[in-house]
Residue, then its C-alpha position, 0 to 999 in steps of 0.5 A: x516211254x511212250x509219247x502222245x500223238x496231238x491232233x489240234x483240230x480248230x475252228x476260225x471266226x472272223x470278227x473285228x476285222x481279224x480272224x480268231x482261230x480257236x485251237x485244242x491240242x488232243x490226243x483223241x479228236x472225237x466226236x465229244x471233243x469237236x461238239x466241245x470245240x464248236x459250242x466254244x466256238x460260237x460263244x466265243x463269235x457271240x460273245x465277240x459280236x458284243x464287244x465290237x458292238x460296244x467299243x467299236x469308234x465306227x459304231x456311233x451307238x457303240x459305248x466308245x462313240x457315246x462316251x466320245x459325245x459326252x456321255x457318262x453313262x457308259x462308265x456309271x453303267x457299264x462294268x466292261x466299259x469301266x474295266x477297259x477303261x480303267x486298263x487303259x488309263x494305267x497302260x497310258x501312266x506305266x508306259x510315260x504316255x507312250x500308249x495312249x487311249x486317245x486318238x485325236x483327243x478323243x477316248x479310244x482303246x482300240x489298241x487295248x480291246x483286241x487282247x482284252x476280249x480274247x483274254x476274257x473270252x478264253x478264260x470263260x469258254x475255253x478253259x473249262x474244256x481242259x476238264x475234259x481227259x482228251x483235251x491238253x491244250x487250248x488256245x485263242x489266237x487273234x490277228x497273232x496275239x495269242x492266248x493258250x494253255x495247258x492241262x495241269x501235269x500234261x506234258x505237252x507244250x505249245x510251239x510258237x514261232x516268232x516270224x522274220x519281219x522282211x521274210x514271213x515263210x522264215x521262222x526266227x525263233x521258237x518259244x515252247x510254253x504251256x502257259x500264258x500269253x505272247x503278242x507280237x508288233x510291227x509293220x510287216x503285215x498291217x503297214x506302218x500302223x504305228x505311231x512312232x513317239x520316237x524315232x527308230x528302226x525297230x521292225x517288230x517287237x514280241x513280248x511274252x507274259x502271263x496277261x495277253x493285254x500286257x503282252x500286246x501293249x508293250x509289244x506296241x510300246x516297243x516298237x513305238x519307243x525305239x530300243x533305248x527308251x523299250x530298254x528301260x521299261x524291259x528292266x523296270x517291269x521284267x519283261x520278256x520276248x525278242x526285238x527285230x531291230x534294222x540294223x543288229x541282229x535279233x535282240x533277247x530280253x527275258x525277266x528284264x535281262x537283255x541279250x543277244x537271242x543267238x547267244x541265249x535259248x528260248 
């Protein structure tokens, strides 16, 4: 049986404050498929000088500084304005208040844009490249929140590995998926960034699911929750991913179960 040979040519776009690294997995890095990938690429950029335009706190025209001021007309006016907003209100009521869109009192969804713009750029200029026959895998990664995907019927898969927090040259698991969405929290390349509503030694926590924005709030969540409280939201929304946790040894919890990672393949 003969195996594919994948290139994963890609391109890298710095907005936000992070970089975005745009990625195809192709058997045949041809001169079709990099024009693809650039085209992608600078719609992607065009398209992320936008969102940061509109929700970005330090912009005092920005649709977040407006509405902080008082004014309605971003929400009337402004149908991505009215989805993050509404996104951020249920994140805030699913998680006990433990996310929140505030930030001194003031309606800030920072914590929430990041995986919202990734996930809308790469359902509308990525995923159509996966009609072209050499392209079998695309994927959108910003600041190690990542959102891929995989041509119907291919065999290939994307490996992602989840970083040991005290040591980031060692890799502590690996997830193989071809489908879907996995953000990662913590404070081993930002700082405490975090706010933690509960005390608790959680280093870092992954989650893995179908939406990256799901994915990237309760990866906060978790580290801001502490492992008890995390425990019961894992069960009640099924979640999936890994805890690193100070003092046990990395933490599985797949489709609401949790267990040991040791013990149970990723």
């Amino acid at each position: 049986m003969k195996t594919n040979q994948y290139f994963f040519p890609n391109q890298v776009i710095e907005q936000m404050n992070i970089p975005f690294t745009v990625k195809l997995a192709t058997t045949d890095p041809d001169e079709v498929v990099m024009e693809q990938l650039k085209l992608a690429t600078d719609k992607i950029n065009h398209r992320l000088v936008e969102i940061d335009r509109d929700f970005s706190p330090f912009r005092t025209d920005s649709l977040v500084s407006k509405y902080q001021r008082g004014d309605r007309n971003p929400i009337l006016d402004s149908n991505d304005f009215q989805i993050v907003y509404g996104q951020a209100i249920l994140a805030e009521q699913m998680t006990d208040k433990i996310f929140t869109p505030y930030f001194d009192g003031k309606f800030d969804p920072t914590g929430l844009v990041k995986g919202w713009a990734i996930e809308q750029t790469f359902d509308k200029y990525l995923t159509p490249l996966l009609d072209d026959p050499k392209i079998e895998g695309i994927s959108l990664n910003g600041g190690g929140d990542i959102k891929f995907a995989t041509k119907v019927n291919s065999e290939f898969c994307w490996g992602i590995g989840i970083e040991d927090p005290d040591n980031l040259q060692r890799i502590l698991a690996t997830y193989y998926l071809k489908n879907g969405a996995i953000a990662t929290s913590g404070d081993s390349k930002r700082g405490e960034h975090i706010v933690r509503q509960i005390p608790n030694k959680i280093e870092q926590v992954t989650v893995v699911d179908k939406s990256l924005v799901t994915a990237d709030i309760w990866a906060t969540v978790g580290v801001s929750a502490g492992l008890d409280k995390f425990s019961e939201f894992v069960e009640k929304y099924q979640l999936s991913g890994i805890i690193i946790d100070q003092h046990r040894s990395p933490i599985n919890f797949s489709e609401g179960m949790i267990t040991n990672v040791e013990k149970t393949p990723l």
